[in-house]
C-alpha positions in Angstrom: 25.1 -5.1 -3.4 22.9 -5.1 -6.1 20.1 -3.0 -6.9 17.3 -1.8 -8.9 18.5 1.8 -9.6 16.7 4.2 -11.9 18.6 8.0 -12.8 15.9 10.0 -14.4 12.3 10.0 -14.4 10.4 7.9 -17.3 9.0 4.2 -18.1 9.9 1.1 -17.0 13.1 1.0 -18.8 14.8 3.9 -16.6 15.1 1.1 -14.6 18.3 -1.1 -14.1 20.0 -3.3 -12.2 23.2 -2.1 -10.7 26.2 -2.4 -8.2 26.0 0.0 -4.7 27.2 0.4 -1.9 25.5 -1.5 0.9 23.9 1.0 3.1 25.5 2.1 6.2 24.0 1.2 10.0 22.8 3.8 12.6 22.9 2.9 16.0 19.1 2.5 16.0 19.0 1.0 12.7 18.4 -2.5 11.8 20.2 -3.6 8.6 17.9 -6.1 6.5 19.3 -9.0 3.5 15.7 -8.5 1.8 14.3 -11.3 0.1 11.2 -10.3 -1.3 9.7 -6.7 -1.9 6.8 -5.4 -4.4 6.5 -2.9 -7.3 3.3 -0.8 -5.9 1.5 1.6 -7.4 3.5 4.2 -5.4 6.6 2.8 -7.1 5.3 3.7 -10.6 4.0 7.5 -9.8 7.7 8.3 -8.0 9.5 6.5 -11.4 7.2 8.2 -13.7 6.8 11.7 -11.7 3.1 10.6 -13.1 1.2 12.5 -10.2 -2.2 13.7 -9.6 -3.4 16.6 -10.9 -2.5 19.8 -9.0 0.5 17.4 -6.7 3.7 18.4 -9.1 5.5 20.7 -7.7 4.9 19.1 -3.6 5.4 15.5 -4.9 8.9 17.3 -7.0 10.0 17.9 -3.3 9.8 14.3 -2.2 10.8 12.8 -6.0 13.5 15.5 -6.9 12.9 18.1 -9.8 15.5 16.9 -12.7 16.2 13.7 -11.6 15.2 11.5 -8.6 16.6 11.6 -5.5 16.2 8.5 -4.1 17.7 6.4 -7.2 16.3 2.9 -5.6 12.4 2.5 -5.1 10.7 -0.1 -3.5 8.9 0.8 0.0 8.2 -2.5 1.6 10.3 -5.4 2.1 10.6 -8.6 3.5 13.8 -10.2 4.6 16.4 -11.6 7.7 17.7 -9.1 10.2 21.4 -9.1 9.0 22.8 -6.8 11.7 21.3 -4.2 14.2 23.1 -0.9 15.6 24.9 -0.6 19.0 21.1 1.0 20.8 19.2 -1.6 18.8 16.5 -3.5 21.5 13.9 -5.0 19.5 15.7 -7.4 16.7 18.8 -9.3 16.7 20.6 -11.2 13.7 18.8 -13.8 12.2 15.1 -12.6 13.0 12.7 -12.9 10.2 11.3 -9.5 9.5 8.9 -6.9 7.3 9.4 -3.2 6.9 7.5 -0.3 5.6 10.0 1.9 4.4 7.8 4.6 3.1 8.7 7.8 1.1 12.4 6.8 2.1 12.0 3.9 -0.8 15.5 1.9 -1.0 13.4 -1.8 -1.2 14.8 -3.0 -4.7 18.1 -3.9 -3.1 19.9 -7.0 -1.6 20.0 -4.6 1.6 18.0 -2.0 2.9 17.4 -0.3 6.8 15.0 0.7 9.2 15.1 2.4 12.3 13.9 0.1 14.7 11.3 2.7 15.8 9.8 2.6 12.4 7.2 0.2 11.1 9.0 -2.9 11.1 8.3 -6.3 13.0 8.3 -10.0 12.9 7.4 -11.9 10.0 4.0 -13.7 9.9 5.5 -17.4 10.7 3.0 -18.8 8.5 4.0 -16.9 5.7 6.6 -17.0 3.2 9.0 -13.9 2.3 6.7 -13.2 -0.9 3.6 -13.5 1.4 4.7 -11.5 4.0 6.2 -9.1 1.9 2.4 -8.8 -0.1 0.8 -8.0 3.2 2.9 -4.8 4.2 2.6 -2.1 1.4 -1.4 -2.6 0.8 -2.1 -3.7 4.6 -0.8 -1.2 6.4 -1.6 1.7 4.3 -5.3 0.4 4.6 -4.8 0.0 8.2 -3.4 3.1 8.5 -6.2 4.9 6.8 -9.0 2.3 8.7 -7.6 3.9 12.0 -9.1 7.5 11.7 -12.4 5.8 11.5 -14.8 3.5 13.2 -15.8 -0.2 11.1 -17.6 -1.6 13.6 -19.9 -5.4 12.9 -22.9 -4.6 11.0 -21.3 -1.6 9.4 -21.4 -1.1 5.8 -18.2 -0.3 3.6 -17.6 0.4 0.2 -14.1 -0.2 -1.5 -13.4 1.3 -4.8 -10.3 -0.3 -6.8 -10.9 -3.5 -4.8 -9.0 -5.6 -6.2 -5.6 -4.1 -6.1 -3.0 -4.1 -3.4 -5.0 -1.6 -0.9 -8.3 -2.5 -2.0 -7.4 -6.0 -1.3 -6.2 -5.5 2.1 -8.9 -3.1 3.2 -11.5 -5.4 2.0 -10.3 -8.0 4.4 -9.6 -6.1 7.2 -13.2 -4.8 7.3 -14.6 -8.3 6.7 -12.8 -9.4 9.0 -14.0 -6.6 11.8 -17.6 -8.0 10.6 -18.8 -5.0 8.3 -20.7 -5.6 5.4 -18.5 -4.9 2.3 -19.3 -3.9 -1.2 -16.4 -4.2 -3.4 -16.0 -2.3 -6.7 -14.4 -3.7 -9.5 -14.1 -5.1 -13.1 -16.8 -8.3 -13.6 -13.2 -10.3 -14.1 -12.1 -9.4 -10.8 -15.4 -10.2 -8.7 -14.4 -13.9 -7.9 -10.9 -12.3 -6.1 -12.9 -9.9 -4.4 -15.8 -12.1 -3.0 -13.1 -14.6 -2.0 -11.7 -12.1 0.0 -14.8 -11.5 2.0 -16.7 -8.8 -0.2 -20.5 -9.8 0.7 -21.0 -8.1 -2.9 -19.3 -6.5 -6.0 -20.4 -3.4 -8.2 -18.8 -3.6 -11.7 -17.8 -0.3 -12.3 -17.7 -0.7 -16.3 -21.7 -1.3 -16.1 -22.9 0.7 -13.2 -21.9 3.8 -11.0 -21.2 2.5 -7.6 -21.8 6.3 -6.3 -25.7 6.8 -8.3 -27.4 3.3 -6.8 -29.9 3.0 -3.6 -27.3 1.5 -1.5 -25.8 3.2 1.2 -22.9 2.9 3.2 -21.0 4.1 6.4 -17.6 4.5 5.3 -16.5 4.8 1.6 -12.4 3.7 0.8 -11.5 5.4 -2.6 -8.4 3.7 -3.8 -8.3 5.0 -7.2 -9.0 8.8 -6.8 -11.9 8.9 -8.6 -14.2 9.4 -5.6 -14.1 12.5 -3.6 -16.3 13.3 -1.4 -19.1 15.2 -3.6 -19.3 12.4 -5.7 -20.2 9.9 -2.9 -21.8 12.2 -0.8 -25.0 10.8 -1.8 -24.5 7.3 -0.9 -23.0 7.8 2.6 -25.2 7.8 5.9 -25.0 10.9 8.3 -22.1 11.0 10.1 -20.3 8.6 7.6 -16.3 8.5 6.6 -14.6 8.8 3.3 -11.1 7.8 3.2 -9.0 9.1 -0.1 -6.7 6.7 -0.4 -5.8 8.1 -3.4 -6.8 12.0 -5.2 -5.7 14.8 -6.7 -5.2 18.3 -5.5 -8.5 20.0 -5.3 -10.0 16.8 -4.0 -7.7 16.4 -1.1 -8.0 20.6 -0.7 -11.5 20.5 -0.3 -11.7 17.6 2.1 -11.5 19.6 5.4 -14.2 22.1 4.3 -17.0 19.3 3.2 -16.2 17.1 6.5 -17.4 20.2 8.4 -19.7 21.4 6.9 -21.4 17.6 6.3 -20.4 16.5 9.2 -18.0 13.9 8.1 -15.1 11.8 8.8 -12.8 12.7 6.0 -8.9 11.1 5.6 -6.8 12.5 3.1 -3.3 10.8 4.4 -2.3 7.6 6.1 -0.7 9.4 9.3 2.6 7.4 10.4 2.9 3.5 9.6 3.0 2.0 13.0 4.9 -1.2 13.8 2.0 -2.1 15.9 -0.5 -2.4 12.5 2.1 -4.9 11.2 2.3 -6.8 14.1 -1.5 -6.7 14.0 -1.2 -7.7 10.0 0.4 -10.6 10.9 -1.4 -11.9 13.6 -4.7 -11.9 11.4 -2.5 -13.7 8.5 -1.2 -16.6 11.0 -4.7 -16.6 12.1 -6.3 -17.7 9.0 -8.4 -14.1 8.7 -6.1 -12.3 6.1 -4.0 -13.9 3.1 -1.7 -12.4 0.7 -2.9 -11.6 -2.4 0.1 -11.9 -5.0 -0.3 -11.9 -9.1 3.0 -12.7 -10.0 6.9 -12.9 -8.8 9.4 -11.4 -10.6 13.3 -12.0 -10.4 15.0 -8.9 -9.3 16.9 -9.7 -12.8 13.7 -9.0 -14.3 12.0 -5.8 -12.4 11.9 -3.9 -15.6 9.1 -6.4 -16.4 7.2 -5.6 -13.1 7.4 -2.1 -13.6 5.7 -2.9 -17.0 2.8 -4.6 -15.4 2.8 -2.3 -12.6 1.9 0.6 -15.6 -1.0 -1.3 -16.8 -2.9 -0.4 -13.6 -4.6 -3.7 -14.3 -2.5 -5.6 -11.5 -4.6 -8.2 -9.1 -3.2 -7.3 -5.5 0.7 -7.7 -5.6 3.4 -7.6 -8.1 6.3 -9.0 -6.1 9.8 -9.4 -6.5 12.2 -12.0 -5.1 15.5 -10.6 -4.6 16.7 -14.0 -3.9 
């Protein structure tokens, strides 16, 4: 099969497209043709080894240490169900499906697996691969992180990075459970966000979202440039902060400033759950959540997404149709 295959760390050139082996099928496995998968942020820290400060030598035990070793990125995908393993229940040949693949990677491929167990379930039906495939990377990794706290109607929620693929997603999904959101981005990007459902925007090149009067209940960093001591004075007693992203001493210090602030605190995502996909989609073929998507790419031309990927300028979803 072919494959987006990259053999040492660097920039988006490391990157090439390649013949495999298809992957083999365990008997709880479900063996995917993937049509459409993204280049995520995630994509460009594990192809760079371009980690927060403090995470090298951890993230070197995920990545590899000379050279990576998982040689084909890519952690979502969207695709049919090709073939499914002898104790396979849930999916049969010919199902429409999306998959978070997680740290396991393997995406950027004409095939890749998942454990039925995993987070993999039906496609949205309203949704094309590429809009499908835009919901699962972002959506449930906001999900995820939405889960170890309360966004109840009325609430109040800010989102910092907005407008990429998390930010996106977690923007929605608390509109959509009725909070009040403020969304922080670039002025150019404050049309996406209040189309979304953002009830207002902070652009953070002309004011500091964390030094206004406003106040909010939970506070979704998705650039890392928020721990908790900077936003502690804009978050109500009893509030959340949830680091999508940070570097070592933030994410170290977390569990000591939730107790003694008394704080909600998420430094991780916990397990992607089948069951927040499943949710995903229902919101998407309800009307409540859509796919925000930038650009496609060829799989021919990957080495291009990566390229955009590195800007760190991307709107939502730099996808890839693997055709």
């Amino acid at each position: 099969m072919r494959a987006a295959v990259y053999h040492r760390f660097g920039g988006p050139d490391v990157v090439r497209i390649e013949q495999v082996p298809q992957p083999a099928v365990g008997a709880t496995e479900v063996l995917i043709r993937v049509r459409a998968t993204t280049v995520s942020a995630a994509d460009r820290r594990a192809r760079s080894k371009d980690v927060p400060a403090g995470l090298a030598l951890p993230s070197s035990l995920v990545l590899g240490v000379r050279r990576p070793r998982r040689p084909i990125l890519g952690m979502d995908v969207a695709g049919v169900v090709e073939s499914v393993g002898a104790r396979v229940t849930r999916f049969r040949p010919g199902d429409e499906v999306v998959a978070m693949l997680g740290s396991r990677f393997a995406g950027h491929a004409e095939f890749a697996v998942a454990d039925e167990s995993s987070a993999i379930a039906l496609k949205p039906t309203t949704a094309s691969f590429a809009e499908a495939v835009a919901l699962v990377f972002g959506g449930v990794t906001a999900r995820a992180f939405l889960n170890q706290t309360r966004v109840a109607p009325g609430s109040s929620v800010l989102v910092n990075g907005a407008s990429g693929a998390v930010g996106s997603a977690a923007v929605q999904l608390c509109a959509a459970a009725g909070a009040h959101v403020t969304a922080v981005s670039s002025a150019g990007n404050a049309e996406l966000v209040l189309s979304l459902g953002a009830d207002s925007t902070v652009d953070y090149n002309a004011a500091d979202f964390a030094g206004g009067r406003d106040r909010y209940d939970n506070v979704i960093d998705c650039v890392g440039n928020a721990p908790v001591s900077r936003v502690l004075p804009v978050l109500n007693p009893g509030g959340a902060v949830l680091l999508v992203a940070g570097n070592l001493r933030s994410l170290v210090t977390a569990p000591g400033q939730a107790r003694r602030h008394g704080l909600t605190v998420a430094t991780a995502p916990g397990p992607y759950l089948a069951s927040d996909l499943e949710h995903l989609g229902r919101l998407m073929d309800a009307g409540r959540l859509r796919a925000v998507i930038e650009r496609c790419y060829p799989l021919e031309q990957i080495t291009a997404a990566h390229r955009r990927v590195d800007t760190n300028r991307k709107r939502g979803n730099v996808v890839i149709d693997v055709g």
